[in-house]
MITIVO-584997 format. One record per residue (C-alpha): residue in one letter; x, y, z. Coordinates in steps of 0.001 Angstrom, whole numbers, plus 500000, padded with zeros to 6 digits. Example, Ala and Ser with C-alpha at 12.3 -4.5 7.8 and 13.67 -1.06 7.14 Angstrom:
2
a512300495500507800/s513670498940507140/
This chain:
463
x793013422169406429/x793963419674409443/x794894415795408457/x793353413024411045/x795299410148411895/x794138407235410810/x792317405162414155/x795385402811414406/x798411405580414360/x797535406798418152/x798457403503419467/x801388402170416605/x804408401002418937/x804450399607422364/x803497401773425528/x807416402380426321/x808121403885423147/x805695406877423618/x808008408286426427/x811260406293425831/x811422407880422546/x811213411728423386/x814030414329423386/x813689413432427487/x812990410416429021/x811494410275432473/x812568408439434691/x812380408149438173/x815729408647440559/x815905407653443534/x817428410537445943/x820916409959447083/x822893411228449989/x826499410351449008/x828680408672451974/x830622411404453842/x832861409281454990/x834455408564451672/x836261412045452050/x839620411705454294/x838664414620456544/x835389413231457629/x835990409564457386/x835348409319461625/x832005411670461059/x828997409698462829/x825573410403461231/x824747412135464851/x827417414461463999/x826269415191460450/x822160415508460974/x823857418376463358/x823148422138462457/x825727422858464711/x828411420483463423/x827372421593459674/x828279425026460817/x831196424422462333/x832709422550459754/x831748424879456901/x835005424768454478/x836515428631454592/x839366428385452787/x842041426193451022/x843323424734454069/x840120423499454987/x839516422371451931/x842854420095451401/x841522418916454915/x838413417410453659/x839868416236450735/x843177414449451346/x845023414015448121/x841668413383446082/x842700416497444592/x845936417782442249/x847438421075443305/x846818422457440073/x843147422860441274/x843950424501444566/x846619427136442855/x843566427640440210/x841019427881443261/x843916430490444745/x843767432583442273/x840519433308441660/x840259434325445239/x842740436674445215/x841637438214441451/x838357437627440627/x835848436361442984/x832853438520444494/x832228436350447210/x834400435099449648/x834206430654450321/x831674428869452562/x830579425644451908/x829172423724454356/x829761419837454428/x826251419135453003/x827149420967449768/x830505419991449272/x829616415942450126/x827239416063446538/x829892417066444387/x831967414899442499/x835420413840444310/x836358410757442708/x839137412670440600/x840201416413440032/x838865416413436182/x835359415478438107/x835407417762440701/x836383420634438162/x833125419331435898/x831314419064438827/x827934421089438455/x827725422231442045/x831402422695442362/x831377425246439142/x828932427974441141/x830314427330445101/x834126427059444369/x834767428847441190/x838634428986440138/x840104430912437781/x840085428880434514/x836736429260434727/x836647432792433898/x836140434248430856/x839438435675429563/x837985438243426984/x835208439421428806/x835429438745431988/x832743441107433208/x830082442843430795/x830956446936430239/x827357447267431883/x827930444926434587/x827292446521438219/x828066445892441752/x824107446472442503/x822667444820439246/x819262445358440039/x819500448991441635/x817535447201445031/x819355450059447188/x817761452643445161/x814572451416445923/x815393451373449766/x811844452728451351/x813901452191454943/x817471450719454986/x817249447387453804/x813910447031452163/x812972447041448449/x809721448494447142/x810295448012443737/x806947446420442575/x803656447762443626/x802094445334445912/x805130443507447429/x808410444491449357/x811779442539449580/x812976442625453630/x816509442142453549/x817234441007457205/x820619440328457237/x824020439986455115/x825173436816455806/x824331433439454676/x825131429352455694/x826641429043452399/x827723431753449353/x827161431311445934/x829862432749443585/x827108434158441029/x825118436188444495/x823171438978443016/x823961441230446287/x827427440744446203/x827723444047447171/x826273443109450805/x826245439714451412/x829077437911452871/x832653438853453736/x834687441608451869/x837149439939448960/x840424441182448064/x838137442413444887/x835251443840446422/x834657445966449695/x831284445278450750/x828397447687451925/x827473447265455195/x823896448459457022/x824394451568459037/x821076451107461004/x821292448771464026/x819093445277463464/x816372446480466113/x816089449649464377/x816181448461461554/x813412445726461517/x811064448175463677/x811306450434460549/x810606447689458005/x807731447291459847/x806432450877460681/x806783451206457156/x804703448540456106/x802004449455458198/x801481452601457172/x801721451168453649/x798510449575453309/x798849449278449253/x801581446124450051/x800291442746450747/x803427440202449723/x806452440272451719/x809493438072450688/x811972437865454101/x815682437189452866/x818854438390453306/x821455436706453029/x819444434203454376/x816997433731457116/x818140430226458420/x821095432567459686/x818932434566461781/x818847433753465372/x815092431894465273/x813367433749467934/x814613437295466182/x812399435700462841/x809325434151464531/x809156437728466406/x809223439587462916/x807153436833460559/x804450437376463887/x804462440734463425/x803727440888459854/x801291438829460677/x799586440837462551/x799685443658460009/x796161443146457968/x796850444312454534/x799885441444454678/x798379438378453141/x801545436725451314/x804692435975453601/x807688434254451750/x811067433070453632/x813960432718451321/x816714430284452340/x819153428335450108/x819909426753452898/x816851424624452996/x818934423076450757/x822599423884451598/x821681423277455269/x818744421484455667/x819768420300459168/x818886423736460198/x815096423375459225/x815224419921461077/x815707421258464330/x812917421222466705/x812996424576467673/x812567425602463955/x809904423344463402/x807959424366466326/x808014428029465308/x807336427462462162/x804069425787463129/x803598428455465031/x803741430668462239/x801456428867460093/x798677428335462567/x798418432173463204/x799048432935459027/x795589430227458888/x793380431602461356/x794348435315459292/x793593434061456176/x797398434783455116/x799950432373453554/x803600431525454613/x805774429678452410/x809409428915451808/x811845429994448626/x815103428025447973/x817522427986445196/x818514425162444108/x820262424770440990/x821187421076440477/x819442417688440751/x822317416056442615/x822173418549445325/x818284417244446337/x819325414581448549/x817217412782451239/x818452415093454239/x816525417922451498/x813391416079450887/x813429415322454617/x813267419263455796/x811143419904452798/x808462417710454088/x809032418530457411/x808236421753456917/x805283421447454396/x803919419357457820/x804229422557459314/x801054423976457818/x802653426293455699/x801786426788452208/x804201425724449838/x807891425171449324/x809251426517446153/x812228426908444197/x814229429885442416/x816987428460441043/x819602430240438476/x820617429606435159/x824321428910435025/x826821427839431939/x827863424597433410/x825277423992435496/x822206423621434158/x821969424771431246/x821138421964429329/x817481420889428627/x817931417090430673/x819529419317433679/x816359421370434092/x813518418797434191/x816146416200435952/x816349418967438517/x812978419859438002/x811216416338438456/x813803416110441738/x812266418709443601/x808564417693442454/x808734414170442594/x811237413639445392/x811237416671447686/x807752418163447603/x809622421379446192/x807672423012443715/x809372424230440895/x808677427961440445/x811303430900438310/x814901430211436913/x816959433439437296/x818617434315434697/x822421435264436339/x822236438973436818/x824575441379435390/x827161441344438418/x831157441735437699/x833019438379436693/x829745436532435922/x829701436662432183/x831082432755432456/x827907431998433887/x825630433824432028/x823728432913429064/x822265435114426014/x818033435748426226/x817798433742423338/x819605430765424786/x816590430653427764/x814110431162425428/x814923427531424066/x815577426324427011/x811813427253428409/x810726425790424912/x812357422927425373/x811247421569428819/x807641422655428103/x805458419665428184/x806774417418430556/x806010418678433945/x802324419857435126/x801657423272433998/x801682424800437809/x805376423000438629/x806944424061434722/x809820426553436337/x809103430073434650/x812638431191433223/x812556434914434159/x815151437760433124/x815286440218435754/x815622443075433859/x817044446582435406/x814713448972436856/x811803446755435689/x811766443764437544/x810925440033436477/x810258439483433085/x809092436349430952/x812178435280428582/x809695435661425791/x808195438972426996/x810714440974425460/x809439444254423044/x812428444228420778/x815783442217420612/x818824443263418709/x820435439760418423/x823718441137416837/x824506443394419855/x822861441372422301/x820816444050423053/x816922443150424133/x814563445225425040/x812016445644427784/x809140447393429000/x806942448175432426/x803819448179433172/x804131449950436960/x806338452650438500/x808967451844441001/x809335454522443648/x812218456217441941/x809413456916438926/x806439458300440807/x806638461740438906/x808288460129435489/x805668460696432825/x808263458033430701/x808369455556432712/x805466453289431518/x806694453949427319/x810693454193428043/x812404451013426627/x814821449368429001/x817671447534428376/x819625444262429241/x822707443007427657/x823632439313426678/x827120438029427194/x829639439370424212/x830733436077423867/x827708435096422647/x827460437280419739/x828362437487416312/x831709438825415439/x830249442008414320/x828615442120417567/x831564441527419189/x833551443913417479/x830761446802417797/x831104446018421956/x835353446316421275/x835261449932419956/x833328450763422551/x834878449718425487/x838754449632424306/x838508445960424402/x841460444430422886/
């Protein structure tokens, strides 16, 4: 049996109360692009200098030094010994933050800069770490097992129809959480990274030999590292070629740094290409877009919305963002539709997955349990248009992308959940099991219930 309102309950209250009074309130915010010149280290910086690609490059902050050098004495040494050690003992990736980043996060005292969202994934220190557990006992250098699923060196076949074309290992800017830690960026005194043993030429020509004689793969995501670190001609002359490769109908370029550098996508050489680009993709019928990752509202600043536009003027398709879910960051319901309205509102970004942080070692401070996202995507439900509500996806091992709520089984005292496949990755072709076996991924230990926890300690001689 349903209950109707009575005629006069559907408009009780004034207009403001029917949005003022929900678990969010929308608001517009204006974009802001804080003053650079706060910061003793670029207090002479002229706005000439910092629209510059080239001068963002250059100044990218490397190490402490550089750091205190932008900073002055904003900052207590306590935070730079903390920042020290975690460089030395725990972090995957090694620093690079280019002025853009760095000038959104919060400065104004060291207890702000150590909340800072922004701050908590680019310049992780040590007190950040989890103590206990640190890294998960299932935690792995190549989470997602994309060398495995190498067709040539440096692509991933994993799903049926689409390809990953890892171009490079370097990046404008490196996230501490980076899911290819293992080959992105500089070796740390904690990890030795892989390098490719093919040379770039070679390399490329294979990617695309491959693909041609592929004809069951249509979607093509080019990343890296990141493409805005790939000398511009070298990308136009392998986006054109997959263009010109008929059963390729879906082109995506991934770059953070449309975000982290967006004075790279302003440039006019980059903006000619890329119209380039999307005048051959329309007369094929094919569609080019961008990917970012952005994982903060503060970090959507006019310089982003600026390159964003720019290049949706391009003619390309879309420009959408994969952000990640990171303790700290945004892992709060207000953080993901403030971020979330941002990029749709303010930016022309549409809001597309949130990663959950992969299984890599020393994440488990950023991770979050399945459980925890599956509020999370209850909770911002509603507010934005169905087609910009950011899908929060767990990228499960072996299986690929998965719906926090597609899940076949979860054991919530272990922190075990369950998954399963509907397709074979390459490495399965001949596995009868592959389609019925049950894979797994593993929530943060922290997270659990004591018995949980203590079921995880006899396993792994935890103390």
């Amino acid at each position: 049996m349903t209950t109707a309102l009575h005629p006069d309950a559907a408009v009780s209250g004034d207009a403001s109360d029917r949005t003022a009074r929900q678990p969010y309130a929308y608001r517009r915010r204006p974009l802001e692009e804080p003053d650079w010149r706060r910061l003793p280290g670029w207090r002479d910086v002229t706005r000439e200098e910092w629209e510059s690609a080239q001068w963002q490059r250059a100044h990218c902050v490397k190490n402490l030094r550089q750091l205190r050098q932008v900073m002055g004495d904003r900052l207590d040494e306590s935070f730079y010994a903390d920042l020290e050690r975690d460089q030395a003992e725990r972090a995957t990736m090694s620093m690079l933050v280019p002025p853009q980043m760095l000038n959104t996060m919060d400065s104004s005292s060291t207890a702000a800069f150590h909340a800072d969202p922004v701050r908590r994934y680019m310049l992780p220190v040590l007190s950040d770490r989890r103590t206990d557990w640190p890294s998960h006992p299932h935690a792995s250098r190549d989470s997602l097992h994309e060398a495995e699923m190498w067709a040539v060196e440096g692509l991933t076949h994993r799903y049926p129809t689409k390809v990953l074309a890892e171009l490079l290992p370097t990046c404008p800017q490196y996230c501490g959480h980076c899911t290819r830690m293992d080959l992105v960026g500089n070796s740390t005194p904690n990890v030795d990274k892989h390098k490719f043993t093919i040379k770039p030429p070679d390399r490329l020509g294979a990617m695309l030999d491959y693909l041609r004689r592929t004809p069951g793969v249509r979607d093509v995501v080019v990343s890296g590292g990141d493409v805005a670190n790939m000398p511009w001609a070298r990308l136009e002359s392998f986006v054109d070629a997959l263009l010109d490769i008929d059963n390729i109908r879906d082109i995506r370029l991934a770059s953070k740094a449309l975000m982290g550098l967006p004075q790279h996508w302003l440039q006019d050489d980059v903006r000619a290409g890329m119209e380039r680009l999307a005048a051959k993709a329309h007369e094929r019928g094919a569609q080019i877009a961008i990917h970012t990752h952005v994982n903060a509202a503060q970090s959507v600043t006019p310089l982003v919305a600026k390159a964003a536009r720019a290049m949706l003027d391009t003619g390309i398709r879309d420009v959408r963002n994969q952000g990640v879910l990171l303790r700290g960051v945004n892992d709060t319901p207000d953080a993901l539709l403030d971020l979330s309205f941002a990029l749709l509102d303010e930016a022309g970004i549409m809001p597309y997955y949130l990663y959950m942080c992969d299984m890599i070692p020393n994440s488990e401070h950023w991770r979050l349990a399945v459980w925890e996202a599956q509020e999370l995507q209850h909770a911002i439900m509603g507010y934005l248009p169905g087609f910009a509500t950011p899908r929060i996806v767990c990228d499960v091992p072996y299986v690929g992308k998965r719906w926090v709520h597609q899940l076949a089984d979860y054991d919530r005292e272990r922190g075990i959940s369950y998954w399963t496949k509907n397709y074979r990755t390459g490495l399965e072709l001949s596995d009868p099991d592959a389609l019925t076996r049950r894979y797994e991924y593993h929530d943060p230990i922290y997270t659990l219930p004591e018995e949980g926890r203590n079921w995880w300690r006899e396993r792994s001689g935890a103390a």
